[in-house]
N, C-alpha and C positions, 0 to 999 in steps of 0.2 A: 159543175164538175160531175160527170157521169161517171157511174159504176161498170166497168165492162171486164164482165167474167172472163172472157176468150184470154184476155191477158196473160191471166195465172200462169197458162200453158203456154205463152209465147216466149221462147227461153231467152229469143234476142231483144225482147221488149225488160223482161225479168234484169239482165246484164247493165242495157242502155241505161234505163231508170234507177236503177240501183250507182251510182259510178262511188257512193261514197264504201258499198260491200258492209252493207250491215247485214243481207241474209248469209254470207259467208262468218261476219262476227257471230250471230246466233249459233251457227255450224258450229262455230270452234269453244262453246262451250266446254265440252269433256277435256278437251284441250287445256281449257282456261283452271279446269280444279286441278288437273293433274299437276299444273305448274307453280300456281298459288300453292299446291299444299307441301312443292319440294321447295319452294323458295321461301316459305314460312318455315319448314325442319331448316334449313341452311341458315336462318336467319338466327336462329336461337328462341323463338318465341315459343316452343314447347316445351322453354324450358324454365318460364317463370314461376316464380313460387308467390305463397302465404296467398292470402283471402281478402281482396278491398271493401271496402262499407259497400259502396256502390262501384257500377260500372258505368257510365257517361261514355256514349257514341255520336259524335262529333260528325256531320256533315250536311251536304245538300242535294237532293236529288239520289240518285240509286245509289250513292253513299250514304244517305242516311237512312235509305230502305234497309242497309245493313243491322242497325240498331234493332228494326221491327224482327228480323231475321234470328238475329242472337237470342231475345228474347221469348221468340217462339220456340225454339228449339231447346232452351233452358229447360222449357216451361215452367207454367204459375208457380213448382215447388221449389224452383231456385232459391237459396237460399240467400241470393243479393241479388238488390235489385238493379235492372236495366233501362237507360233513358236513353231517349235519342232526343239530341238538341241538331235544330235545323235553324239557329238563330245567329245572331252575329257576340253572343255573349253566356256564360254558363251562367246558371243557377247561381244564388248566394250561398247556400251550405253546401257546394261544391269543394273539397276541401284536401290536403293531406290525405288522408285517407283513402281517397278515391283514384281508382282509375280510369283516366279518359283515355280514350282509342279514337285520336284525328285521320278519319279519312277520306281523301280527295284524290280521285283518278288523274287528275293533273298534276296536284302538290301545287296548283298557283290558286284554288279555288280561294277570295279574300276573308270570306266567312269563316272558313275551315281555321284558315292559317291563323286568323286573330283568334280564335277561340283557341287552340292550342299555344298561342304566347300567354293567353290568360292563364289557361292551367299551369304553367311552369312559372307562371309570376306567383302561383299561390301554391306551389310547391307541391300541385299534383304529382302521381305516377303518371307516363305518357307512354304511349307506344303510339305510334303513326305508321301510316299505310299511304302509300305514293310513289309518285313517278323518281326516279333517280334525279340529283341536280336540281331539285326544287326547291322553293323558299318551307315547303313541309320540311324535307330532309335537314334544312340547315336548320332549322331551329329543333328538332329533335336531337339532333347530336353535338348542341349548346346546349343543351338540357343533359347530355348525357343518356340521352333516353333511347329506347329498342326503334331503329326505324327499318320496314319492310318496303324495299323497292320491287315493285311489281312493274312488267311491261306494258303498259295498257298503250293501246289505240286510241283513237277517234272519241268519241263521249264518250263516259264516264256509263252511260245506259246499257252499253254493251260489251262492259268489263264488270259486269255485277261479280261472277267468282271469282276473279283476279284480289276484287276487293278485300270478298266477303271472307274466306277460306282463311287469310294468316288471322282472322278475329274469330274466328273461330277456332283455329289450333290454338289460339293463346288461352280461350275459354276453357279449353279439354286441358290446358296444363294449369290452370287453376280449379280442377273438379267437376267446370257446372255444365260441361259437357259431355258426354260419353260416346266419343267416336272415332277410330283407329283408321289404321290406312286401309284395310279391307272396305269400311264405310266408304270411305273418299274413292278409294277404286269403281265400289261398285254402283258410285252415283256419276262418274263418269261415263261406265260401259249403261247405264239407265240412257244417260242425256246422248252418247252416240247414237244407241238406238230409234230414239225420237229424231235425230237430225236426217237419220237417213231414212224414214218414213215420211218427212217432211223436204226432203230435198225437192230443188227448185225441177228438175227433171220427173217426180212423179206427178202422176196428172191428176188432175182436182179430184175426182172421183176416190180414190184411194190416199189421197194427203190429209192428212187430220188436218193439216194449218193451214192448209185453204181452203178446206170445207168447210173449217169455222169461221176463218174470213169473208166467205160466200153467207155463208150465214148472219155475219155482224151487219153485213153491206144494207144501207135502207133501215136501221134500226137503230135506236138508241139504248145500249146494252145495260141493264142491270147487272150489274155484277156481285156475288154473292156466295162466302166461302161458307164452308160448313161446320170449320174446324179452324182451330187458330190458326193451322198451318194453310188450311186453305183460304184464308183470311187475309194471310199480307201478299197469298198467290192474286189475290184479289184485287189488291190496292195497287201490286206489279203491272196486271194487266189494263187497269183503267190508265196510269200513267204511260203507260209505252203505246197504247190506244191516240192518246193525247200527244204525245212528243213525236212515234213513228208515222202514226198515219192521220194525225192532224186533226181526230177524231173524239166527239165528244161519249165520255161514259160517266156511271156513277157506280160508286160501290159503297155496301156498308151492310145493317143492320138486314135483316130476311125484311122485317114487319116494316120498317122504310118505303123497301120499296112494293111490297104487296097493293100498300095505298095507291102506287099509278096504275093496278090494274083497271080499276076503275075511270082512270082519268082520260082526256081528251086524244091523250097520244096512244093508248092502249085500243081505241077502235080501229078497226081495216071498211077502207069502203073497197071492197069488191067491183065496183062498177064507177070507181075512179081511173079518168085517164091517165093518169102517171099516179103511183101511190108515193104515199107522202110517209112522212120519219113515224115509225112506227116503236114501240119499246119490245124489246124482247129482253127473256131473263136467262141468264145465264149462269149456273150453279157449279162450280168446282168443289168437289165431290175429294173426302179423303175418309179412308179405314178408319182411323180414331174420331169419331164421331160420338159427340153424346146419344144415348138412345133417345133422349128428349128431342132432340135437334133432328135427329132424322125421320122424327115422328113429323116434326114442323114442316120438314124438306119434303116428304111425299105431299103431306097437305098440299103446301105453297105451291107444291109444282101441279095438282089438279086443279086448283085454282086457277092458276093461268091459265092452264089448258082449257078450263070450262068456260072462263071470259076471250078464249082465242089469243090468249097472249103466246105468241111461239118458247120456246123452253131450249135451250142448248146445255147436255150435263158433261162435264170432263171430269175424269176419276185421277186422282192420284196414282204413282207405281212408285214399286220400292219397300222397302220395312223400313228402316230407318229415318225419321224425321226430315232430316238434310235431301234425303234420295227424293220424298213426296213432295218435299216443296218444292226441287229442284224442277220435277219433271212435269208439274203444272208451270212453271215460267216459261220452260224450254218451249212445251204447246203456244202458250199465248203472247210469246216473243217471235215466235213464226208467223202467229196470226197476224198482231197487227201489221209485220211487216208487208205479208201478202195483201193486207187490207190496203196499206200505202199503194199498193204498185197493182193494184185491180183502178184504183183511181188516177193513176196516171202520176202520183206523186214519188219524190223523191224524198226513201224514209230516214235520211240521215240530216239534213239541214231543221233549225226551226228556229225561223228568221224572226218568229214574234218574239222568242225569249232572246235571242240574241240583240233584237232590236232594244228591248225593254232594258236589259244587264249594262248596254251601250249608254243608254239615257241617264241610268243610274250612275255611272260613272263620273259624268260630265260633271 
């Protein structure tokens, strides 16, 4: 499978390849919060009360990147704590007390759904997030319990604020959030702004998402957030890497991955006939940074530089938490997508997990 840049720019190649519209999903971000956060007011869920021991977020895949999201955005001084279970069963001191939030972009996911019969067998709070008509819906409102019908499309990857948004208004009407419909607006007019900088019509040279795709292409990305928030931006993009464009990354700790500077895949021979899979590091950059950490980040990043390791940085935009993390996914959901469709792929199928979930079945 070759890499061929001219692609980016071929708008009838971009359309062809694309037939399932996931760079049009990524588009409709700003879209996606504006509706999430009227359809969570409508729902009632800003309008829950008292304080749970904990909070248990229930899911798989970019429904349970929700969980990491919440928790971010809390931050560390939350005063209850946040899990995300991505299993087919909850903790044992899950209890009364607690609030679980199941959710699933289809409402058919089976992990999901079993895990929220557990909770209501043990007489959890429940609020559920899902498709309307689902086996999520029906068993929440056998429980009695708040259920948020969202529109989603296609996967579940590319209705991440459909999700994410009514678990978060419901946080902000329990305290452990702080953020109003100005926030939610103005991380919309954030995420527009990125889509139309990254539209499929402007040409590589001036597109941030396909110049970072030009950039990932022949490389094996470290990935590496600076901040919490640029943290789970981090675990976003290595996943949508993987699922959109089929494509292998790592993310985590800075000092992780420093140790491949040195390693076998960190040299370039220059005077190779075709170069081979190289690492490059790639750092998502946010304002709230420890002064420690950003002492770590110039190092790390001279470092590579002095070993020839390439370096790609993307900064956060926005004040508010929600806006910064929003608008590093919005970048590196363009990316991979562009990374798909530079390689000829189509970034909505993934026939390995689909194959795999089939097997399991049987």
């Amino acid at each position: 499978m070759i890499w061929q840049e001219h692609l980016l720019d071929d708008q009838t190649h971009l359309t062809e390849t694309d037939p399932g519209g996931m760079l049009p999903s990524v588009a409709n971000a700003a879209a996606h919060v504006r509706t999430a956060y009227r359809i969570a007011l409508e729902s009632g869920v800003d309008k829950l009360q008292g304080r749970p021991r904990a909070i248990v977020v229930v899911g798989m895949g970019a429904p349970g990147l929700v969980g990491d999201i919440l928790a971010t955005v809390c931050g560390p001084g939350a005063p209850v704590p946040i899990l995300t279970v991505s299993a087919h069963r909850l903790p044992g001191w899950v209890g009364a007390a607690d609030l679980v939030i199941a959710i699933s972009g289809s409402g058919f996911g089976r992990e999901t759904v079993a895990v929220a019969t557990e909770a209501v067998r043990r007489g959890c709070h429940l609020l559920a997030v899902g498709r309307a008509g689902s086996p999520l819906e029906a068993i929440a409102k056998q429980a009695s319990a708040m259920f948020v019908a969202v529109p989603t499309h296609g996967p579940s990857r590319s209705n991440l604020w459909l999700l994410a948004i009514p678990a978060m208004v419901a946080l902000s009407s329990l305290g452990l959030i702080r953020a109003d419909a100005d926030d939610y607006e103005q991380m919309a007019v954030l995420l527009e702004d990125i889509a139309h900088r990254c539209r499929p019509s402007s040409e590589s040279f001036v597109n941030p998402g396909k110049t970072l795709a030009m950039e990932l292409a022949g490389n094996v990305p470290l990935i590496w957030g600076s901040s919490a928030v640029a943290a789970v931006a981090a675990h976003r993009m290595a996943t949508q890497l993987g699922k959109n464009a089929k494509y292998p990354a790592l993310h985590g700790a800075l000092f992780d991955q420093v140790a491949t500077f040195d390693g076998p895949m960190a040299e370039r021979d220059i005077f190779a006939d075709e170069p081979g899979f190289s690492v490059r590091l790639v750092v998502l950059r946010d304002r709230d940074e420890d002064p420690e950490l950003t002492r770590r980040r110039v190092l790390s990043i001279q470092l590579a530089e002095d070993r020839g390791v390439p370096v790609s940085e993307i900064m956060a935009e926005g004040e508010h938490a929600i806006q910064r993390l929003a608008t590093l996914i919005e970048l590196v959901d363009y990316a991979s997508v562009y990374l798909a469709l530079g390689y000829g792929l189509d970034p909505t199928p993934v026939s390995a997990v689909a194959e795999l979930k089939s097997r399991i079945s049987q």
